[in-house]
C-alpha positions in Angstrom: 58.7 -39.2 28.9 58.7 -39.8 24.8 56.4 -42.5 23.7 55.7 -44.1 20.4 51.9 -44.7 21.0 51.2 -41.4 22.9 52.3 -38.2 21.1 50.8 -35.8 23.6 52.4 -32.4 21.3 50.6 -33.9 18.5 47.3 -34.1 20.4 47.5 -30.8 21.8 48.5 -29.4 18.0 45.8 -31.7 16.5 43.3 -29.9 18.7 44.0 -26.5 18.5 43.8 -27.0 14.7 40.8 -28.3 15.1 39.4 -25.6 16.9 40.9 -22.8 14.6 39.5 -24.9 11.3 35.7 -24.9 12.9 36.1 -21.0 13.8 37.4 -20.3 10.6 34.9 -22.5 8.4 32.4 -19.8 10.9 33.7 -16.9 10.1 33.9 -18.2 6.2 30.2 -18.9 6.2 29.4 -15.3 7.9 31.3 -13.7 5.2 30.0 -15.7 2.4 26.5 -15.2 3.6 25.9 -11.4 5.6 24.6 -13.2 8.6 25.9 -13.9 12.1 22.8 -16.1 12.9 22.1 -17.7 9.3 20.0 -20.9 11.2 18.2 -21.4 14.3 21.6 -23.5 15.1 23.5 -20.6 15.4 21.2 -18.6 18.0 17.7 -20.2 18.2 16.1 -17.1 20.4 17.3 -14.1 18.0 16.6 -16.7 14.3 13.3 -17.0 16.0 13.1 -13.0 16.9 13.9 -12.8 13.3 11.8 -15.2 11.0 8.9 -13.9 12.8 9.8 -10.3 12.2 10.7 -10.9 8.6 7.1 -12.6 7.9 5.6 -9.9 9.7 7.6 -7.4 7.0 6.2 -9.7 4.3 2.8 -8.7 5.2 3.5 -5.0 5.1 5.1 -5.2 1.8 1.1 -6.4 0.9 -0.3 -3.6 2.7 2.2 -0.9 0.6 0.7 -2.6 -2.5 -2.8 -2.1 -1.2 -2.1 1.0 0.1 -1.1 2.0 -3.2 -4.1 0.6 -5.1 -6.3 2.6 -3.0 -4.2 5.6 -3.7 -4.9 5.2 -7.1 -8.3 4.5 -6.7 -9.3 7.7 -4.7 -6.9 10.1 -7.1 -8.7 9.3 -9.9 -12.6 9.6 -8.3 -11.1 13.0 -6.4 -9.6 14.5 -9.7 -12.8 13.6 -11.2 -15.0 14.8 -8.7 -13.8 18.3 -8.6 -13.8 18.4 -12.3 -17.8 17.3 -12.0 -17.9 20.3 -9.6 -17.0 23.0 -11.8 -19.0 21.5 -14.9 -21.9 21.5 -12.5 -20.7 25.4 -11.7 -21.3 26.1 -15.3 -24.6 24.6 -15.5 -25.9 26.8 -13.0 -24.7 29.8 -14.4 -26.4 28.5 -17.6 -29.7 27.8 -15.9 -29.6 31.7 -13.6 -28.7 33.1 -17.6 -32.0 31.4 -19.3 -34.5 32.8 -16.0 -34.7 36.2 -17.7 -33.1 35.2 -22.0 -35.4 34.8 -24.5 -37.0 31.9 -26.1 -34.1 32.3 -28.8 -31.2 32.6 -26.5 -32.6 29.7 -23.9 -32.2 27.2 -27.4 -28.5 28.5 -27.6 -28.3 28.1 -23.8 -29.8 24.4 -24.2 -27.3 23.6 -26.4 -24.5 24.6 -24.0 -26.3 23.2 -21.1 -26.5 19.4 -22.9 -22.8 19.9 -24.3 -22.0 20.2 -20.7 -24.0 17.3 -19.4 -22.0 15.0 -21.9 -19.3 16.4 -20.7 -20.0 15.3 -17.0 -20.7 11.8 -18.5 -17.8 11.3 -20.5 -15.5 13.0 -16.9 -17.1 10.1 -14.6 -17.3 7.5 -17.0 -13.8 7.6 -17.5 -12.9 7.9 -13.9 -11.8 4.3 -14.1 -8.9 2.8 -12.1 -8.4 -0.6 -12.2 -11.9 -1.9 -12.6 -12.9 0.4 -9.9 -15.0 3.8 -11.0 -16.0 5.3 -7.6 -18.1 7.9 -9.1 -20.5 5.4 -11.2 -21.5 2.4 -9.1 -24.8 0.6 -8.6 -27.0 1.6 -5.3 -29.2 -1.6 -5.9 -25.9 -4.1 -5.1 -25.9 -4.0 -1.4 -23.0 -6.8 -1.6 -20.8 -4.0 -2.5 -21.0 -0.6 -1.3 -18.2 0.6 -0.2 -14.4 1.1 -0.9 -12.2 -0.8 1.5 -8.3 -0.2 1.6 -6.9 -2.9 4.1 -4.0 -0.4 6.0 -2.7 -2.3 8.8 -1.9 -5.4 9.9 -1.5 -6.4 13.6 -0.4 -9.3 15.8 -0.3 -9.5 19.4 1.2 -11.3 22.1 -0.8 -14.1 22.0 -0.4 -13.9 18.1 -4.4 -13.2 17.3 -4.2 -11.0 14.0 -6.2 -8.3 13.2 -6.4 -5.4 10.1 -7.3 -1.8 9.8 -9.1 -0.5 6.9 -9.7 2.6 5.3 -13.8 2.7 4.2 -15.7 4.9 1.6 -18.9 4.7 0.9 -20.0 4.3 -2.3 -23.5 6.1 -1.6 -21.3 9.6 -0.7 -19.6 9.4 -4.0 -21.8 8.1 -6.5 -22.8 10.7 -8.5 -24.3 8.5 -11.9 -26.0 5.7 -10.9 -24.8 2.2 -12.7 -28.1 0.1 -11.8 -30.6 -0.8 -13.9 -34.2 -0.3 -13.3 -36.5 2.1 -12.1 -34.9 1.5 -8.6 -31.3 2.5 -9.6 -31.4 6.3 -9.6 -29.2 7.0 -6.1 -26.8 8.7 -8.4 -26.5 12.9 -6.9 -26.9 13.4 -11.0 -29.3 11.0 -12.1 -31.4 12.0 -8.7 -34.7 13.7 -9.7 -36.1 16.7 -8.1 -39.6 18.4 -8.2 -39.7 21.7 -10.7 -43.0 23.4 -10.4 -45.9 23.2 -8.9 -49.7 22.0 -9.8 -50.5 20.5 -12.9 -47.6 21.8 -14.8 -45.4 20.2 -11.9 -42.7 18.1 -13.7 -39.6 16.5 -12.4 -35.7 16.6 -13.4 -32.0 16.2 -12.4 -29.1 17.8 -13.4 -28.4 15.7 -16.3 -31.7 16.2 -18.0 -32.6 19.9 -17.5 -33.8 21.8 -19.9 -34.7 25.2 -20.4 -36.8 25.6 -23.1 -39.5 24.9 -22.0 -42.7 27.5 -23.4 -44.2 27.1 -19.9 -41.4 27.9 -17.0 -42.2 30.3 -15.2 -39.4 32.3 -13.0 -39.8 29.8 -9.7 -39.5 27.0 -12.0 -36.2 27.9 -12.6 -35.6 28.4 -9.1 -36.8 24.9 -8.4 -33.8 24.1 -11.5 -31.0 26.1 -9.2 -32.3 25.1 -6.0 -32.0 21.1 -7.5 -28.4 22.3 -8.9 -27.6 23.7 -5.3 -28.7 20.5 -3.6 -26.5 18.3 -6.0 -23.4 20.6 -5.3 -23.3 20.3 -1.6 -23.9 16.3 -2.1 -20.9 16.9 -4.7 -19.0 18.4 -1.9 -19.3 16.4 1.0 -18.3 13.4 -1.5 -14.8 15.2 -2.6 -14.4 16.0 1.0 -14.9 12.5 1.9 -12.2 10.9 -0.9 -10.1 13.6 0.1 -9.9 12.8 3.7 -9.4 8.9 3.0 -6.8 9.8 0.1 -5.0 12.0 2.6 -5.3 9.0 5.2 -4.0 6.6 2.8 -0.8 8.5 1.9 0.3 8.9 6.0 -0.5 5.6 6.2 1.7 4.8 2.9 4.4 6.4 4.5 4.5 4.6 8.0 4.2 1.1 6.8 7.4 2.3 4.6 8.9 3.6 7.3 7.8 0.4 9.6 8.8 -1.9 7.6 12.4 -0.1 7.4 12.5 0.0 11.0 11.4 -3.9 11.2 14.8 -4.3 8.2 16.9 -2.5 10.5 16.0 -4.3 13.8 16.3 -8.0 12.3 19.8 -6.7 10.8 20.7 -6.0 14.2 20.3 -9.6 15.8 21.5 -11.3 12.5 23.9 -9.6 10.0 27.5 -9.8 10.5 29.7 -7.3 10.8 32.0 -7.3 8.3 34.4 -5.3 9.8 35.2 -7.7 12.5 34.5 -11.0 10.4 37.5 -9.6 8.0 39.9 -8.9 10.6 38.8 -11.8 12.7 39.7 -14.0 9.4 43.0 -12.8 8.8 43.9 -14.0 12.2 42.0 -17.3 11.8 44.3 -18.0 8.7 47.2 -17.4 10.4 46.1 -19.5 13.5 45.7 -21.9 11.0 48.8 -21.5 9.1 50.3 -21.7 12.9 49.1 -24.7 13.9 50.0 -27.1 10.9 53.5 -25.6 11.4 53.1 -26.7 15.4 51.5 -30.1 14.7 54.1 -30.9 11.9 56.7 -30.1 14.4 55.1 -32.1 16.7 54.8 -35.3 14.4 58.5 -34.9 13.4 59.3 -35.3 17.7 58.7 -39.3 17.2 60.9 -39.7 14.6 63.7 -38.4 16.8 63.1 -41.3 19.0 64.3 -43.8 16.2 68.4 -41.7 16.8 67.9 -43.7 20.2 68.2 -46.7 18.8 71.0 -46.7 16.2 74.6 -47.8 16.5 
């Protein structure tokens, strides 16, 4: 039956060009912007999945940046420390060469002996990263004794957060105390130690020895090495510590950039668009389209043939 009111063809067209102009705006938008599911509109379980997973990356960009502080931080105080070592090396062989010199050749030995002890100063006072010096800090403030290098950061099911850290303590590393006071010598340096006994008993540390003395006697030199000896295996057991944390700190670097990859790679999973199919799919969209103004012009131009009815 042909009606005037009722163009069912037209309908039908009007439609299906409909339908191919909303897939096609779709497919537009996916090109345009790289994602399949742009808005929680699109697919509300996997934008959720998503957002979520993208914060979470956000955090471990911070942790990278932390990561990398501390890095810093413990390079520096490790380079330094071992360079402390072998001054400290020297000064012992100084000290084991003035037991048996001269009065004459312990001078020239003192001499060498304080060169190196402003060397040690000038090495850890400029062991400075970022406001931080490791190897010169104060054992009086409590508030602040340690290093801490935030290296993870976890959320369970339930969404309660927690963080992992990387600690150093302050008190293995400290080797010139920054305190002031009779109370601030916890430096392994600036510690004293007892050389000779009796009334001619005096005390010392590494940074203020001195040989040339009129009235050491062979152990009080011994009491010298046996201080030196003591402050090296302090010396030690600190590089060993920064060296464990540094060598913590760079596998850790390099899973949270590996994580957070693996987090880049999942969320591009649920939500990027694959171009391949959105460009092929497209083509075929625009001709769909191109299709069905063809088919819905043809089907307008059906009522018109009604008016041939009706002529004489």
């Amino acid at each position: 039956m042909s009606s005037i009111n009722t163009n069912t063809s037209a309908l039908t067209a009007l439609q299906s060009l409909s339908a191919t102009n909303k897939a096609l705006e779709t497919t537009q938008s996916r090109i345009s912007t790289g994602y399949r599911v742009a808005s929680a509109a699109d697919n509300a379980a996997y934008w959720s999945i998503a957002t979520t997973m993208r914060s979470d990356n956000k955090a471990n960009s911070i942790l990278q940046d932390a990561l990398g502080l501390g890095a810093g931080k413990l390079d520096t105080a490790y380079t330094a420390m071992n360079k402390a070592i072998d001054v400290v090396d020297q000064l012992k062989q100084k000290v084991l060469a003035a037991k048996t010199a001269s009065s004459d050749d312990r001078a020239k030995i003192q001499t060498e002996i304080t060169s190196l002890q402003a060397q040690l100063k000038d090495n850890i006072g400029g062991a400075n990263y970022a406001g931080s010096n490791l190897l010169q800090t104060d054992s009086t403030d409590t508030a602040h004794d340690k290093l801490t290098i935030m290296t993870s950061y976890n959320r369970d099911s339930s969404g309660k957060v927690t963080t992992g850290t990387i600690e150093v303590k302050f008190s293995d590393t400290r080797l010139i105390d920054a305190g002031s006071g009779t109370a601030a010598s916890g430096g392994i340096l600036d510690t004293t130690f007892a050389v000779g006994t009796g009334s001619g008993a005096s005390s010392a540390s590494i940074l203020t020895l001195d040989v040339t003395g009129s009235g050491l006697a062979s152990t009080d030199f011994d009491d010298m090495l046996t201080g030196i000896e003591a402050g090296l295996k302090k010396m030690a057991t600190g590089a060993a510590s920064l060296g464990a944390a540094k060598a913590r700190v760079d596998l850790q670097k390099d899973f949270v950039s590996q994580l957070s990859d693996s987090i880049d790679r999942g969320v591009g999973q649920l939500v990027d668009a694959d171009m391949n199919k959105e460009s092929t799919r497209l083509q075929a969209l625009q001709v769909q389209q191109q299709l069905g103004i063809q088919s819905l012009s043809i089907a307008n131009s059906n009522s018109q043939q009604i008016l041939s009815l009706f002529r004489g």
